[in-house]
C-alpha positions as CSV (number, residue, x, y, z in Angstrom):
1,X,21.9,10.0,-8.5
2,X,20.5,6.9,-7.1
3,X,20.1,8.3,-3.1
4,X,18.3,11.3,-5.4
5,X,15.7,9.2,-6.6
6,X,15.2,6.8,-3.7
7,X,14.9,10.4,-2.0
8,X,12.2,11.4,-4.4
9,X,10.5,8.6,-4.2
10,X,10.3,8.3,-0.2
11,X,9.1,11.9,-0.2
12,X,6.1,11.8,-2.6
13,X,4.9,8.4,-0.5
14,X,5.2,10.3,2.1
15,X,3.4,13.7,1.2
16,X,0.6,11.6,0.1
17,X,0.8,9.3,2.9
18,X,-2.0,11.2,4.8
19,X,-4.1,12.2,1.2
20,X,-6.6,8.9,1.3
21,X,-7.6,9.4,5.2
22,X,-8.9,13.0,4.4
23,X,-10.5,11.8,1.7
24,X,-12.3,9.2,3.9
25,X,-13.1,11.8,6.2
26,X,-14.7,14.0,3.7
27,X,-16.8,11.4,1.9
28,X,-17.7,10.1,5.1
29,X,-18.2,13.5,6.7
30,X,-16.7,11.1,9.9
31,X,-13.6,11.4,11.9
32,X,-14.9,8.8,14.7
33,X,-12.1,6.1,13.4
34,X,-9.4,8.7,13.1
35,X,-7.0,9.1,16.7
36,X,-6.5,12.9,17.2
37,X,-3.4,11.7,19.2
38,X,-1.7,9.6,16.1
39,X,-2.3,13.4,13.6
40,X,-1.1,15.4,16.5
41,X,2.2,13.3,17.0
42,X,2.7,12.5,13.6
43,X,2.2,16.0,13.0
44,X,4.7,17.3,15.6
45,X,7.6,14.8,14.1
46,X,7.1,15.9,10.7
47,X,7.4,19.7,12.2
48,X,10.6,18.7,13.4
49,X,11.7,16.8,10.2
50,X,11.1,19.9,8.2
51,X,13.3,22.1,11.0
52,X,15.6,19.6,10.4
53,X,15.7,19.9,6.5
54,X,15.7,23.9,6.7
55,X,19.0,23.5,8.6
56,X,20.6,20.8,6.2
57,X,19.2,23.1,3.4
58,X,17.6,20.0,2.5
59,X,15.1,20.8,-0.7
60,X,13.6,17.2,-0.5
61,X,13.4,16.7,3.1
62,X,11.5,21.0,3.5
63,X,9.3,20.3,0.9
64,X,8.3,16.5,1.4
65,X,7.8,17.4,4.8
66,X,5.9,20.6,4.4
67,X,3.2,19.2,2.1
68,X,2.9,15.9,4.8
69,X,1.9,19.0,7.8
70,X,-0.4,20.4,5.4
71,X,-2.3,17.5,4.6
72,X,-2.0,16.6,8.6
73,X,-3.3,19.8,9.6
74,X,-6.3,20.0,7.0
75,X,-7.0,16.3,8.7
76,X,-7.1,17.7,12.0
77,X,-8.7,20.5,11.2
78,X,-11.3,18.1,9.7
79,X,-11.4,15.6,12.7
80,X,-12.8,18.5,14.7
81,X,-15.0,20.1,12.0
82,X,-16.5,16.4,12.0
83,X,-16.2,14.5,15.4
């Protein structure tokens, strides 16, 4: 029960990890201060973590994961819609 909650709990900080840099980049309408190379490797890792938790049939791991690309793609897809 406890690994359950401290696995919770590491997933929602880490969907939302990514939440307050879009938000940056949208109220700034700026992506100067945002490195494309950090999104696209942080991006790529979190790929593979979700892989990873699709073959442990991981619920936690697929969806924390899955919602962390999202927000990592709609921040790259804003760095180049504002660079």
């Amino acid at each position: 029960m406890i690994w359950s909650i401290i696995g919770i709990s590491a997933a929602v900080l880490t969907m939302f990890s990514f939440v307050p840099q879009v938000v940056k980049i949208l109220r700034t309408k700026a992506a100067s201060n945002v490195s494309l190379i950090t999104l696209l490797q942080l991006s790529c890792g979190v790929f593979l973590w979700m892989l990873y938790g699709l073959h442990l049939r991981d619920a936690i791991i697929i969806i924390a994961n899955g919602v962390t690309l999202i927000t990592l793609v709609y921040a790259i897809i804003l760095y180049f819609h504002f660079r």
